[in-house]
C-alpha positions in Angstrom: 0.0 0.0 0.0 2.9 2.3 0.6 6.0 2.6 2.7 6.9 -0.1 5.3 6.7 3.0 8.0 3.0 4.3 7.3 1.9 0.7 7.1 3.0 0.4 10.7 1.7 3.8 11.3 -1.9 2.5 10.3 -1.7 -1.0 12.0 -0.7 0.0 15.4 -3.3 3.1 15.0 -6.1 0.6 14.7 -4.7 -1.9 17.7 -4.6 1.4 19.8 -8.8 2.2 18.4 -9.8 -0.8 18.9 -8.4 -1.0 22.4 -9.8 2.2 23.2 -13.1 1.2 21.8 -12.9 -2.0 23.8 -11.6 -0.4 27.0 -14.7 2.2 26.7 -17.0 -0.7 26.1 -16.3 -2.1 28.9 -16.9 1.1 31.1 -20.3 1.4 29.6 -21.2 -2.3 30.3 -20.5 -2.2 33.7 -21.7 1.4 34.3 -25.2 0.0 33.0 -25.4 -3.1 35.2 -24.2 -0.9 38.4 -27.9 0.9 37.3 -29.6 -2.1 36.5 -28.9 -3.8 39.7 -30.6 0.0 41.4 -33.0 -0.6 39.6 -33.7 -3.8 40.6 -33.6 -2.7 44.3 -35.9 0.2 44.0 -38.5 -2.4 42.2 -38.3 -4.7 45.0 -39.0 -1.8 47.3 -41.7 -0.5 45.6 -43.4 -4.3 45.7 -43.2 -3.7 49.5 -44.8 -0.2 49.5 -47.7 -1.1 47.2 -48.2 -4.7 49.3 -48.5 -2.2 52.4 -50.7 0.6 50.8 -52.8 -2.4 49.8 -53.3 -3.4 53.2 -54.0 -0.2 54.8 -56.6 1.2 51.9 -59.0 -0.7 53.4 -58.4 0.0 57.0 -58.9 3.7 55.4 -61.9 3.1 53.8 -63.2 1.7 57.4 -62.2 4.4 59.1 -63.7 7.0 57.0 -66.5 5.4 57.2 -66.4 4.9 61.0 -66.0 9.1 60.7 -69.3 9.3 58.8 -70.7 7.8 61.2 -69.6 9.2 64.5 -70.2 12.7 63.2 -74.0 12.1 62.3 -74.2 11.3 66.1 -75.5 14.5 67.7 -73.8 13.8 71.2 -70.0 13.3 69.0 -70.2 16.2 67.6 -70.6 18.8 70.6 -67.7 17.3 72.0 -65.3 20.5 72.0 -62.7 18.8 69.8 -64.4 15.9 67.9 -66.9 18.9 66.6 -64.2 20.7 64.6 -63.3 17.1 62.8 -66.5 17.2 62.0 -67.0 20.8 60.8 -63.9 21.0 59.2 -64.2 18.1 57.1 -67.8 19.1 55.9 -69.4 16.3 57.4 -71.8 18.4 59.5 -73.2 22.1 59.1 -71.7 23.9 61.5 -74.1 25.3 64.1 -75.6 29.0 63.9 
């Protein structure tokens, strides 16, 4: 192709790419399993969150309703501190 000298030029310029893209490969590889393995953990966590706000919906749903219930109750409400709960959440008109 040409001179013995450029040809060695060109051969050990390729080794050194192809080490460099190799090298950079590498880095990329295990940069993106250090984030797959966080993201493994974080969905594992969120399995336990959503298996807890499963269990408690429920309880809230109870005692919402539980609320409704205590605040239709006309001697609940004129307790001094129960009343505002009931007030403030709109469950009752608040007295004149």
């Amino acid at each position: 192709m040409g001179s013995a000298r450029s040809n060695y030029r060109f051969f050990y310029g390729v080794g050194g790419s192809v080490i460099f893209s190799l090298l950079l490969l590498i880095i990329i590889t295990s940069y993106s399993a250090t984030i797959v393995g966080d993201v493994n953990k974080l969905i594992q966590e969120m399995h336990i969150v959503l298996a807890g706000v499963k269990e408690l919906l429920p309880e809230a749903k109870f005692g919402t309703d539980l609320m409704h219930a205590f605040c239709q109750d006309g001697n609940f409400t004129k307790l001094p501190n129960t009343g505002n709960i009931c007030y403030n959440k709109g469950l009752i008109p608040k007295p004149t």
